[in-house]
C-alpha positions in Angstrom: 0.0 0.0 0.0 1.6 3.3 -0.3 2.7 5.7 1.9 1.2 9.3 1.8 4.0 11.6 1.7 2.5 14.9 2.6 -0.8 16.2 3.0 -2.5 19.1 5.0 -3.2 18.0 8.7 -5.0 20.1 10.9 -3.8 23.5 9.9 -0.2 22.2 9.2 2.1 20.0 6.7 2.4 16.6 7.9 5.1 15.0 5.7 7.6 11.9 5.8 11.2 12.7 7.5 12.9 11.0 4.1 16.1 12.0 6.0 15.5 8.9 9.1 14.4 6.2 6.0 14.9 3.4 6.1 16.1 3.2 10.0 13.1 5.5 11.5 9.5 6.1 9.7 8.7 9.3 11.2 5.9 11.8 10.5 6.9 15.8 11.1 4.5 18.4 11.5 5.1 22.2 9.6 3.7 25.0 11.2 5.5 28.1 9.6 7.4 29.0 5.9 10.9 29.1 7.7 10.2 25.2 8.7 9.0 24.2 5.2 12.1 26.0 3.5 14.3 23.8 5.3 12.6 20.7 4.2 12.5 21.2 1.5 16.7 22.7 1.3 17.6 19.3 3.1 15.5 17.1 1.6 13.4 15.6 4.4 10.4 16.0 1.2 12.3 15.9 -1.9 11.2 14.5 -5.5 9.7 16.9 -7.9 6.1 15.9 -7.7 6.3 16.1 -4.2 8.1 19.5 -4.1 5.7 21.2 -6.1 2.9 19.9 -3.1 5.4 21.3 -0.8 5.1 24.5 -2.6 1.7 24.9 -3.1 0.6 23.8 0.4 3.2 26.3 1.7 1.5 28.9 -0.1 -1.6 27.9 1.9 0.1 27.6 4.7 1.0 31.4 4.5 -2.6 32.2 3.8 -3.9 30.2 6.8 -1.4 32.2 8.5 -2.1 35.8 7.2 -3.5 38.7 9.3 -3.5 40.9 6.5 -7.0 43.1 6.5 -7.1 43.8 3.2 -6.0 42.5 -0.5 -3.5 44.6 -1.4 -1.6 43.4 2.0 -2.1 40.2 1.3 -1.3 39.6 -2.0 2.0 41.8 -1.2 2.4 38.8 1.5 1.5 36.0 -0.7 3.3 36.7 -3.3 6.7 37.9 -0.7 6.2 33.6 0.9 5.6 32.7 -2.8 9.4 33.9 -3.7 10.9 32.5 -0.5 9.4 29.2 -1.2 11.0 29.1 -4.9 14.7 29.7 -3.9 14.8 26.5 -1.7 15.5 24.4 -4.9 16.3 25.6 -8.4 15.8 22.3 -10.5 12.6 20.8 -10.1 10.1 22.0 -12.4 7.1 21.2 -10.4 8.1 23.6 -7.6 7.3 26.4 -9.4 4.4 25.1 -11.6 2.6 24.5 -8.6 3.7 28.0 -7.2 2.5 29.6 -10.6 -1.0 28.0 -10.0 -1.4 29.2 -6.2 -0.2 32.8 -7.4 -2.5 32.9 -10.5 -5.5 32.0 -8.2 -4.1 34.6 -6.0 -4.3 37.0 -9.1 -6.8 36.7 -10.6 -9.2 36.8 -7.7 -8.5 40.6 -6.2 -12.3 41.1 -6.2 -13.4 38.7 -3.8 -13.4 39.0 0.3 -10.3 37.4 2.0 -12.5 34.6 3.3 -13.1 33.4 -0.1 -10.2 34.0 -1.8 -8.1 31.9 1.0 -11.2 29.3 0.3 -9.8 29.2 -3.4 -6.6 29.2 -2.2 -7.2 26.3 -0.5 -8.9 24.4 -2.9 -6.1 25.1 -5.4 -3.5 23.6 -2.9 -5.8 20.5 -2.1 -6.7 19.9 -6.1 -2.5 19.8 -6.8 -2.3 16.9 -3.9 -5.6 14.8 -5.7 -4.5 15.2 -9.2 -0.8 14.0 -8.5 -2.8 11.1 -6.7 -4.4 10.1 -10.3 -1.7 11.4 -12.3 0.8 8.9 -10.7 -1.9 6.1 -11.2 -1.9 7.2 -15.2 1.5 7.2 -15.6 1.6 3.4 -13.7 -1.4 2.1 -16.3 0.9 3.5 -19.1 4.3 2.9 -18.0 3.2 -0.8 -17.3 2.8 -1.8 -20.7 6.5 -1.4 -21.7 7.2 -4.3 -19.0 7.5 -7.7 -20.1 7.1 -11.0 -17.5 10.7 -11.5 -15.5 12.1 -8.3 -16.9 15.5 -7.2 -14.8 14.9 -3.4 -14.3 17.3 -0.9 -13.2 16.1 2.5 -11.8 18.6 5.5 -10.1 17.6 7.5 -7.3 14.0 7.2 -5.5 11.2 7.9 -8.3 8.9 6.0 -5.8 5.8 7.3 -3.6 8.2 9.5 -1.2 8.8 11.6 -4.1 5.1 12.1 -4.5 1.7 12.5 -3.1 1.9 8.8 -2.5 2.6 6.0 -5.8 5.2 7.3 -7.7 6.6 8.1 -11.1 9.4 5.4 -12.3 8.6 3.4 -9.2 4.9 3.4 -9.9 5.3 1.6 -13.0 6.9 -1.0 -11.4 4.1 -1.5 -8.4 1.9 -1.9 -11.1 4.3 -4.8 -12.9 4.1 -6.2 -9.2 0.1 -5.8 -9.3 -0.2 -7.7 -13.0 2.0 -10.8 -11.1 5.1 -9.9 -14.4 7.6 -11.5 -11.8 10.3 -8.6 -12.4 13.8 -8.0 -10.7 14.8 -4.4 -9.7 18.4 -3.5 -9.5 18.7 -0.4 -7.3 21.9 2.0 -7.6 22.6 3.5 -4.6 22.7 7.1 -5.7 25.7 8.8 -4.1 26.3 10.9 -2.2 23.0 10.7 -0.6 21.9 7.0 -0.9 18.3 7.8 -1.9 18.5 4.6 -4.0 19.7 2.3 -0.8 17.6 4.3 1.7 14.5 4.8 0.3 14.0 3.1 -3.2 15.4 0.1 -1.9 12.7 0.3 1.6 9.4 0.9 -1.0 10.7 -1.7 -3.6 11.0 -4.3 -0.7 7.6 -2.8 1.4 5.6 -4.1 -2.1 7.2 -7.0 -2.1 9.2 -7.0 -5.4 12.7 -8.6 -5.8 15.1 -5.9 -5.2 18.5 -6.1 -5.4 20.8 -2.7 -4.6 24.2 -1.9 -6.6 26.6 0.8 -6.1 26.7 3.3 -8.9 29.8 2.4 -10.4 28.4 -1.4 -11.1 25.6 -0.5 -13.5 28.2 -1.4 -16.8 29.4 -4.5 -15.3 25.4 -5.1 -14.2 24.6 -4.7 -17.6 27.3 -6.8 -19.4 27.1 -9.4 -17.1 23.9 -9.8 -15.9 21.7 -8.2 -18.3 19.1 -5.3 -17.9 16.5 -5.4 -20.1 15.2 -2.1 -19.0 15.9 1.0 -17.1 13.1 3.5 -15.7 14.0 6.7 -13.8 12.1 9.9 -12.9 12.6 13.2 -13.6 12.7 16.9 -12.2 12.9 18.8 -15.6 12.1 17.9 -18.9 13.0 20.8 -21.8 10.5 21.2 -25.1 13.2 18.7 -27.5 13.4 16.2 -24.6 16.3 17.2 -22.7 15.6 15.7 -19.4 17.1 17.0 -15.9 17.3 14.1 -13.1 19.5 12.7 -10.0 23.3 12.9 -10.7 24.2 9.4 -12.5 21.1 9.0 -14.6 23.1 10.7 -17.7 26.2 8.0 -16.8 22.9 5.3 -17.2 21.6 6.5 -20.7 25.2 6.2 -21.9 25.3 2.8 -20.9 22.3 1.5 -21.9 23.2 2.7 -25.3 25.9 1.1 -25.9 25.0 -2.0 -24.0 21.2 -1.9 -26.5 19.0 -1.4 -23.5 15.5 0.9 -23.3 15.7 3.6 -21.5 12.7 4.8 -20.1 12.2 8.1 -18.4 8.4 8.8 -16.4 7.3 12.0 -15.4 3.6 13.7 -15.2 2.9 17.1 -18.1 4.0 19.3 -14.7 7.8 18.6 -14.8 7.9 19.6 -18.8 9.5 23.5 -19.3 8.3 24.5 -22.2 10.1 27.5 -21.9 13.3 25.9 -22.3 14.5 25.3 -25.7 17.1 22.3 -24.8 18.4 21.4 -21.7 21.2 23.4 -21.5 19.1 26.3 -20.1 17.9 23.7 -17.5 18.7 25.6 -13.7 21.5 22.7 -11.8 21.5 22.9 -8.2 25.0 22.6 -6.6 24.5 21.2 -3.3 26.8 21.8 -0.5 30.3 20.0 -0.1 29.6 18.2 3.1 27.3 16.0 1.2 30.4 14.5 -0.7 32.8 14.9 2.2 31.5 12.4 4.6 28.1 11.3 5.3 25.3 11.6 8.3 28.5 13.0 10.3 31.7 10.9 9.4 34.4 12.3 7.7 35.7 10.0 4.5 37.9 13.0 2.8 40.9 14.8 3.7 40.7 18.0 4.7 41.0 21.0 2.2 39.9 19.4 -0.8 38.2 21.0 -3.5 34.2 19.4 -4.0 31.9 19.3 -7.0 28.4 18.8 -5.8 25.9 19.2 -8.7 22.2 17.3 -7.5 21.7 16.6 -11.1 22.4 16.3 -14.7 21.1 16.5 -17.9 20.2 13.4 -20.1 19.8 14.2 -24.3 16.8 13.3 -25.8 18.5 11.1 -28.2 19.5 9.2 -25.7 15.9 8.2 -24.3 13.6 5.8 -25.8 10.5 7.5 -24.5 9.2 9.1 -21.9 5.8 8.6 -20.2 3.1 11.0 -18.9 -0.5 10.3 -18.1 -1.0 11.8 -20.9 0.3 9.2 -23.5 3.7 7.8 -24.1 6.1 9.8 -26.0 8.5 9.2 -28.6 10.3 10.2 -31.1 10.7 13.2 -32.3 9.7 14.9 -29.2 10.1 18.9 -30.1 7.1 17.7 -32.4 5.3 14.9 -29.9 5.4 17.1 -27.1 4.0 20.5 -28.9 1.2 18.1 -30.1 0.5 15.8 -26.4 1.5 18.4 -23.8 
């Protein structure tokens, strides 16, 4: 069964502690913006489906919150809590396409009393937790049909229901192989530096009861040569207009691999993570995280003192390089400038 993530609890955001998986399940309660920033900055909610919730129950939270008397106060509140919440992460698209939606309601609404307009505001933030719900169980109907009985899978970082309202993207494609009885295998890199792969992809896969077996990133070519995948399937947190797609550090190192080793390469991800502003993925926003992640890990030092750390959270995978990529709203292929324009 799956695990909701976040959701609105009397008055406050009651999400997951991702940090504590898979030694501690723990529920934490947000009562204020300053709170919800940090979650969000250290990742106790992280996946882009479940940022953009994050995002748009914060702008509710703000509302809730708000002893403004008038409009023009409280949309110059609103829309002050609205910017705050967007600098916690650059990269994931669905941040701030579920901010744009709480601020066009916001908008577009300047003629209505307070009480009604923080009712709207409310049901905004509530509709972008149900539709994930469905949206994830779309993308799972789809995504299924690609699997074949006993296929050996590999996925990279946690695409699972902790990175969304509650099923998951990648990871809900494979609950759903688990649910038609297909037998599959899942190979799980560990995704350094952070481990979401052996802390919390690893902890779903095994809570649904499908084989799981966990690698460390620099395995996957040996995996592949050795072992054989017959398919990878990985989320995403930004997907440009020609396919360019933004996800965890190491899923670009996968596509190259599957490549040359003649393997699909999946990628699932609901119409929100899509930028059509962005012409290719070189515009794409990279976070760089800080150096302590690569440095040690949960406080024990591995590195030498004074040495110099690259920390991007992601990279950028070419649309040539994926074999499709699907949405609830249909599977996409090749070419995807055109596929996309005409779907999305």
């Amino acid at each position: 069964m799956p695990v909701p993530t976040i959701e609105w609890k009397s008055g406050k955001i009651k999400l997951v502690d991702q940090t504590l998986l898979p030694g501690r399940f723990k529920y934490i309660y947000l009562k204020d913006l300053k709170s919800l920033w940090h979650a969000i900055k250290t990742l106790k909610v992280r996946g882009a489906p479940a940022i953009g919730i994050a995002g748009a129950l914060g702008v509710l939270l703000a509302s809730e919150k708000s002893g403004a008397k008038n409009y023009k106060a409280f949309k110059r509140e609103l829309l002050r809590s609205i910017r705050y919440l967007a600098s916690s992460r650059p990269t994931a698209r669905n941040l701030f396409w579920a901010l744009e939606r709480m601020e066009t309601v916001l908008l577009d609404n300047d003629s209505i009393s307070l009480k009604e307009l923080k009712m709207q505001l409310k049901r905004e933030a509530f509709s972008v937790v149900k539709e994930d719900k469905l949206i994830c169980r779309r993308m799972a109907k789809r995504g299924v049909s690609l699997i074949k009985k006993g296929d050996r899978i590999l996925t990279h970082c946690n695409a699972g229901g902790l990175a969304t309202a509650d099923y998951g993207t990648a990871l809900g494609v494979l609950f759903e192989a688990r649910k038609e009885r297909k037998g599959i295998t899942v190979y799980v890199d560990e995704t350094r530096p952070l481990l979401q792969g052996a802390r919390l992809t690893s902890w779903e896969l095994k809570r649904n009861g499908i084989k799981t077996i966990l690698i460390c990133d620099n395995m996957a070519a040996s995996l592949m040569q050795k072992r054989g995948i017959d398919k990878i399937f990985v989320g995403a947190d930004r997907i440009a207009r020609n396919g360019d797609t933004a996800n965890k550090i190491g899923t670009y190192n996968l596509a190259v691999l599957a490549r040359h080793h003649n393997i699909p390469f999946y990628v699932v991800a609901p119409a929100s993570t899509f930028d059509l502003s962005l012409s290719n993925g070189k515009a794409i926003p990279i976070e760089e995280r800080a150096a302590d992640e690569v440095l040690g890990f949960r406080g024990v030092r591995t590195a030498p003192s004074g040495i110099e750390v690259y920390n991007p959270a992601f990279d950028v995978t070419p649309y040539d390089l994926i074999s499709a990529i699907v949405t609830e709203k249909g599977i996409l292929k090749k070419p995807y400038a055109k596929n996309i324009k005409r779907i999305l």
